[in-house]
C-alpha positions in Angstrom: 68.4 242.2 75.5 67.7 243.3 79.1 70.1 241.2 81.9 69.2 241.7 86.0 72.5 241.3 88.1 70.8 241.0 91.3 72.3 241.1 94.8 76.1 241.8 94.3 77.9 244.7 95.9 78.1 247.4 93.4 81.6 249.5 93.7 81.7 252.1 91.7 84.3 255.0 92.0 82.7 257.7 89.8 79.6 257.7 92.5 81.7 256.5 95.2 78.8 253.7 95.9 79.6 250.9 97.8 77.2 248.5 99.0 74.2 246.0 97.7 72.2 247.1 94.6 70.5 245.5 91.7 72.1 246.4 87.9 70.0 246.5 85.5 71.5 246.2 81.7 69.2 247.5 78.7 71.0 246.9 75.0 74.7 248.3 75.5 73.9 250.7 78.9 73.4 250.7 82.6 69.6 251.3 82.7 69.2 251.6 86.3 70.9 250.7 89.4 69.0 250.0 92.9 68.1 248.2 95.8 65.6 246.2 94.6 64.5 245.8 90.7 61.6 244.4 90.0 61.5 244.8 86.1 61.7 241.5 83.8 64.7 240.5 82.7 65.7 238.2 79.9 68.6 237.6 81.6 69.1 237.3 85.5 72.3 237.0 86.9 72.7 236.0 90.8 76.2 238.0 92.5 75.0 237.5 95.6 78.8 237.3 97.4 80.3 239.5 94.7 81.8 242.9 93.5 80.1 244.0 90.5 82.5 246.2 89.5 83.5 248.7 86.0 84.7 246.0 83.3 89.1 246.5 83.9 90.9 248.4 81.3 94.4 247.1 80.9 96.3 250.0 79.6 99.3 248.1 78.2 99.3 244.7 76.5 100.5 242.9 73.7 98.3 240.8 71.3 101.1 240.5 68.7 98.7 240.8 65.8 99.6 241.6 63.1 102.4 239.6 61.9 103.2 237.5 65.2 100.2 235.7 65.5 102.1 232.2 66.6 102.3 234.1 70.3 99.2 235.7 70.3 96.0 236.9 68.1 92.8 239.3 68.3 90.9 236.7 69.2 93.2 234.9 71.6 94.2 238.0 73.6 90.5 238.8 73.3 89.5 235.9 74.9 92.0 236.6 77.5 91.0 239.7 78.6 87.6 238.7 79.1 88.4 235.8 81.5 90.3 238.1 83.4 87.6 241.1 83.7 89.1 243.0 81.2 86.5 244.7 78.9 88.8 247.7 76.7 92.6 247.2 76.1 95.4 249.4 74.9 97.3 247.0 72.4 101.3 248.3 72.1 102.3 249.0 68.5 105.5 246.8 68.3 104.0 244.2 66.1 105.2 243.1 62.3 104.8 245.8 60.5 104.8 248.2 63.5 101.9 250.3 63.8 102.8 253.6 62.7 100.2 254.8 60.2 96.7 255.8 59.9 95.4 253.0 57.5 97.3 250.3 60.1 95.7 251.9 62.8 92.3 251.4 60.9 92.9 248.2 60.2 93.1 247.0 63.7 90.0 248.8 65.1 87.9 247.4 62.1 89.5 243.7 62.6 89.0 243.7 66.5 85.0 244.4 65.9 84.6 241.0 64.5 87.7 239.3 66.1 88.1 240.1 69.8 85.3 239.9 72.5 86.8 242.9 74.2 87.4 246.2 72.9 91.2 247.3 71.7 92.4 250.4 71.0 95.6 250.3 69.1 98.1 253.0 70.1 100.6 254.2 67.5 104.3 253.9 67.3 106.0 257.3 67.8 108.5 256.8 64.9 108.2 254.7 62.2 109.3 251.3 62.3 109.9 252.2 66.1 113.5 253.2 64.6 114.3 256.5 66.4 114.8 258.5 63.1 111.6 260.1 61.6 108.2 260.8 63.5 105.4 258.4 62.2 102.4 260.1 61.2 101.4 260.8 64.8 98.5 263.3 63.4 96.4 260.6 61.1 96.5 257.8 63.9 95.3 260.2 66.5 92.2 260.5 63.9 91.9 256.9 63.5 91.1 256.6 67.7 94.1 255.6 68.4 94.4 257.9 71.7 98.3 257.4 72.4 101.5 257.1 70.9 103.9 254.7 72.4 107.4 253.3 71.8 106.7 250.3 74.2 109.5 247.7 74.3 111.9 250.5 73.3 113.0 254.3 74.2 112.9 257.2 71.4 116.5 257.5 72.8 116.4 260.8 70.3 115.4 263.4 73.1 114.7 266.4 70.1 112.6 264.1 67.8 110.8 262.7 71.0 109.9 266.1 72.2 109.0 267.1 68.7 106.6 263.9 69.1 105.2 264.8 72.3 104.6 268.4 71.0 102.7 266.8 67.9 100.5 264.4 70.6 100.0 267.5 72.2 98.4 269.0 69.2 96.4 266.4 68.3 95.2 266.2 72.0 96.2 262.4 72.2 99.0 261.4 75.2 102.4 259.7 75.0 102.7 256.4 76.7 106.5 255.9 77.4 108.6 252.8 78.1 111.6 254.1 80.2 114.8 252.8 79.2 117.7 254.3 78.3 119.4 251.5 76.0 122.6 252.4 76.1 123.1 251.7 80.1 121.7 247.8 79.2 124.8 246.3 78.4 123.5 242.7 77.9 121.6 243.0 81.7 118.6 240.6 81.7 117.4 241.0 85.4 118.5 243.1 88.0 121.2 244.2 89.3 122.2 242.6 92.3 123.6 239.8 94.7 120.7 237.2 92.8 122.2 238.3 89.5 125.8 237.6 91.1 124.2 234.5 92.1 122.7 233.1 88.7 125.9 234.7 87.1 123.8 236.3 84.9 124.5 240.6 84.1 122.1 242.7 85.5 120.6 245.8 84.6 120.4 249.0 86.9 117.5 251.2 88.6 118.8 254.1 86.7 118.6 252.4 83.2 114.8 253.0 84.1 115.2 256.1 86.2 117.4 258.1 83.7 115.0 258.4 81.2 111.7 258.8 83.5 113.4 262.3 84.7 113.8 262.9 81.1 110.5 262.6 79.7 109.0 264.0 82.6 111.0 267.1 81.6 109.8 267.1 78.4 106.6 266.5 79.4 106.8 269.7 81.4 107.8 271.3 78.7 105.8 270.5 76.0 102.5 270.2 78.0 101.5 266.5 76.8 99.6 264.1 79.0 102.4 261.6 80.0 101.7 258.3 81.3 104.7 255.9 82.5 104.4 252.4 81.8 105.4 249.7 84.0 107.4 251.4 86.8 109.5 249.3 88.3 111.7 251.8 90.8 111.5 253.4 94.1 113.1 256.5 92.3 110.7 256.5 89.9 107.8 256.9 92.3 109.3 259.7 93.6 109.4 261.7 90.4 106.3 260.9 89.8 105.0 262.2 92.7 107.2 265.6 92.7 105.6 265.9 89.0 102.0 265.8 90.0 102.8 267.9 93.3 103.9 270.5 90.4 100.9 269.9 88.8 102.0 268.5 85.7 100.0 265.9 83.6 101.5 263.0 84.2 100.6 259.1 85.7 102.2 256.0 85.9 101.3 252.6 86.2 102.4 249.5 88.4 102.2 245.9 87.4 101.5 243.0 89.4 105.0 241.0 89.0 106.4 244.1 90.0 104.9 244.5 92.7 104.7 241.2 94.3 107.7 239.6 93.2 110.9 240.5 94.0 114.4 239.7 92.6 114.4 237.1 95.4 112.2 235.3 94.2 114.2 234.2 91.3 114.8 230.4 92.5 116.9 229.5 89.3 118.0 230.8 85.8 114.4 230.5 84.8 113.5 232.3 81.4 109.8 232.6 82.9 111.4 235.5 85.4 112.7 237.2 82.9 110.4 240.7 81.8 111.3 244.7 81.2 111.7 246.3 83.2 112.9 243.3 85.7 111.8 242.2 89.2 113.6 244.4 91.5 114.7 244.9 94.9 112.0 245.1 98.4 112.4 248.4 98.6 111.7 249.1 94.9 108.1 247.1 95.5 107.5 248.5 99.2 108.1 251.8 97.1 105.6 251.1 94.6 103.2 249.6 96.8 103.0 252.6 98.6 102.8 254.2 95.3 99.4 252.8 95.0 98.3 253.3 98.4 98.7 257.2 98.1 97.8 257.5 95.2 100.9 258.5 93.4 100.6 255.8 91.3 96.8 255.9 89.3 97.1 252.6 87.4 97.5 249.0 87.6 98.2 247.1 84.1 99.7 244.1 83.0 102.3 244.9 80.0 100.4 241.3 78.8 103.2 240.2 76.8 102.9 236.2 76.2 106.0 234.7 73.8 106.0 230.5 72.7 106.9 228.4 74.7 110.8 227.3 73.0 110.9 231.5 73.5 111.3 231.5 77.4 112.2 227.3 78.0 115.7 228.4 77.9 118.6 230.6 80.0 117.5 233.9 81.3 120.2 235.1 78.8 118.8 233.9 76.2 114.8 234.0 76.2 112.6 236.4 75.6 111.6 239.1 77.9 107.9 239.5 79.2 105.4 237.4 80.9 101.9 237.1 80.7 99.4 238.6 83.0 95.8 239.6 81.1 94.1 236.6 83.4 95.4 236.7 86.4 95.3 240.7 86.9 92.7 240.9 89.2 92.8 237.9 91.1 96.4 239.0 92.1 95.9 242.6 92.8 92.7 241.4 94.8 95.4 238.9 96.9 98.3 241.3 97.4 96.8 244.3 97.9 93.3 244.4 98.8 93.4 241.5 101.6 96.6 243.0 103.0 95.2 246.0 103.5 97.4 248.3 101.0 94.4 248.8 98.7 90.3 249.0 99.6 88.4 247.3 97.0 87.6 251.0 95.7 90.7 251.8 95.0 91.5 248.1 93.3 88.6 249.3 90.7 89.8 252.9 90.4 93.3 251.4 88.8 92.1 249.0 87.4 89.3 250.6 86.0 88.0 254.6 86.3 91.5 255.9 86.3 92.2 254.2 82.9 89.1 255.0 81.4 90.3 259.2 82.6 93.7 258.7 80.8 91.7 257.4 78.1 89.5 259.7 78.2 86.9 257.3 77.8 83.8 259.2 79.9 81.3 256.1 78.7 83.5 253.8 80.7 85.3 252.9 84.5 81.6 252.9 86.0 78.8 251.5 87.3 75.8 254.0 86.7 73.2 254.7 85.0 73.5 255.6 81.3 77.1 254.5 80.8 78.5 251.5 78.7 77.7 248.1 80.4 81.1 247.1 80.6 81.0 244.9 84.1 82.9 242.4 86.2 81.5 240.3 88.5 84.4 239.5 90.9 83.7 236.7 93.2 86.5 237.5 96.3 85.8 234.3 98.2 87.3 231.9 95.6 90.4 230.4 96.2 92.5 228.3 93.9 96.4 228.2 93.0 96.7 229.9 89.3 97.3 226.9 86.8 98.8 228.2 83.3 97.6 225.0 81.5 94.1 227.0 82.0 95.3 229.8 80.0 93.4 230.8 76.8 96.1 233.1 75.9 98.5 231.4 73.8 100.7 232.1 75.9 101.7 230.6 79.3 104.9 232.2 80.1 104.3 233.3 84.0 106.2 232.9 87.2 103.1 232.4 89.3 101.9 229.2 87.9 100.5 227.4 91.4 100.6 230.6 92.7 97.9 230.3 95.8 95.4 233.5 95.0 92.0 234.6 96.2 89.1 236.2 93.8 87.6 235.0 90.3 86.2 236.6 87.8 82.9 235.3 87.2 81.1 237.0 84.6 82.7 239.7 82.2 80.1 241.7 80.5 81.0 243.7 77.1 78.5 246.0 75.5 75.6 244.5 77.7 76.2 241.4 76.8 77.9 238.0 78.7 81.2 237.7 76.8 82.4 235.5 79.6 81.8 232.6 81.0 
């Protein structure tokens, strides 16, 4: 199967090309890339007007399968990620049973090849059952692809089994993905901490629940010499330690999400369970913080923490429903909005975190370009679309999001997996 993608602007961070080529896709690879192709084509596709960009890779979502397959599925989530661009995800192991073993980790890789149209990569719990008390069997995932070990939705809160974790992920040249909270400074919270929370009188939860454990596993990963990435930063202190860590030259990233850093605790109108997520929406200076994160460059990655619940889960007091909100499809179209058209991001930058700096971490080198020989994962990104997001056009089964008629610029038009049209 050979497809021409003619006249969209190729942006491509590994080449650091930006500007009007033709793509031509052979089987699953980047044949060549040009001004003008002339070759036949079984396939053309017209982008004149849009990015054609390295399919996103979403470093931190939820599909809930197996075991809670009533919020989302394989399939679903798969389906999902495709409308929104994203071609490779990294699905969190906090699923029923968690994923702490080598066979479960198989399981998932040999399911998603007929299941999902984009490609997952489960990542393994760092203790089993994701209970804090014995290691899971970090070394036999790692061989099973699963390229990270994570405790997302929860902190090993055990600093000497963690660090003997991170020294095993080490080993096995795999990194840690960590979820910074330190459980015990909770107390109940369920957004932030601050005159909104007074207002909702609902408890809130503090910066340094997040903070106090981001100095912590930075110290261990200074220590122990693992590749640390922090997930979902949420804090203006946490920025900071980022950036002193790789000014020390230590191996460590972190990634922002869109809610955090658009939204603001202000922006909370009522007690809405749909505003409810984990970390929570913080203060302006937290997301002038991380914005500036991303500008700089402290902060490599953009990801969604994807993490849709049913509907009777979040319909209810922020004190009662579930945390999380979805984001898989609307990724790109917000990052394009608040970043790139203000001026905080250039479109090369919007594809470096959503895109080549994943595919790094991953250490994916097939992937996060546009070139010649590499995987044809592509987006075609049409930036002159506007529309206000509507979540009964979801295909994730879940719809839990605060930016429903949210007014946005930039679809994805086609998502290519593989070298071949997964989406529309």
């Amino acid at each position: 199967m050979r497809i021409l993608i003619k006249n969209g602007c190729v942006v491509d961070p590994l080449t650091r090309t930006e500007g009007n080529y033709d793509v031509l896709v052979e089987g699953k690879r980047i044949k060549k890339v040009a001004k003008e192709i002339r070759e036949q084509a079984d396939q053309i596709i017209e982008a004149g007007g849009c990015y054609v960009m390295p399919g996103f890779i979403d470093l931190h979502v939820h599909f809930r399968d197996p075991g809670l397959e009533y919020k989302e599925t394989l399939e679903t989530g798969g389906r999902a990620a495709v409308k929104g661009g994203v071609t490779t995800v990294c699905a969190m192991p906090n699923t029923r049973p968690v994923i702490d073993t080598a066979k479960k980790v198989a399981e998932v890789h040999e399911r998603q090849k007929r299941e999902s149209l984009t490609n997952v990569i489960q990542l393994g719990a760092v203790t089993e059952g994701q209970k804090g008390e014995t290691l899971s069997d970090i070394r036999g995932m790692a061989a099973e692809g699963c390229h990270a070990v994570s405790e997302d939705g929860k902190s090993v809160m055990n600093a000497s089994l963690y660090r003997q974790g991170m020294k095993l992920a080490k080993e096995c040249g795999i990194s840690v993905f960590a979820h910074c909270e330190d459980i015990t400074m909770v107390e109940g919270g369920v957004m932030n901490a601050d005159e909104n929370a007074e207002r909702l009188g609902l408890p809130g939860i503090t910066n340094s629940v997040e903070d106090v454990i981001t100095a912590r596993d930075i110290l261990l990963a200074k220590e122990t010499g693992v590749r640390l990435h922090l997930c979902h930063c949420s804090t203006a202190d946490s920025v900071k330690m980022v950036r002193l860590a790789k000014e020390e030259g230590l191996p460590v990233t972190g990634e922002v999400c869109p809610h955090h850093f658009i939204l603001t605790s202000d922006d909370i109108p009522s007690d809405n369970g749909n505003y409810k997520m984990n970390p929570p929406l913080r203060r302006k200076e937290d997301v002038e913080a991380l914005r500036q994160g991303l500008r700089d460059g402290t902060m490599d990655v953009i990801a969604t923490d994807h993490a849709p619940h049913a509907e009777e889960e979040k319909n209810k007091s922020m004190a009662e429903a579930a945390f999380g909100i979805v984001g898989i499809e609307t990724s790109a179209a917000l990052t394009y909005t608040a970043l790139v058209e203000t001026g905080v991001l250039t479109i090369m930058e919007m594809a470096e975190k959503m895109s080549s700096n994943p595919a790094r971490i991953l250490g994916l080198s097939d992937r996060g370009s546009v070139s010649e020989g590499k995987t044809a994962d592509l987006v075609i990104f049409d930036p002159g679309k506007k529309y206000r997001i509507d979540k009964r056009t979801f295909v994730s089964k879940g719809k839990n999001t605060p930016f429903d008629g949210y007014e946005v610029s930039g679809e994805v038009v086609y998502t290519l997996v593989d070298g071949r049209v997964v989406y529309p």
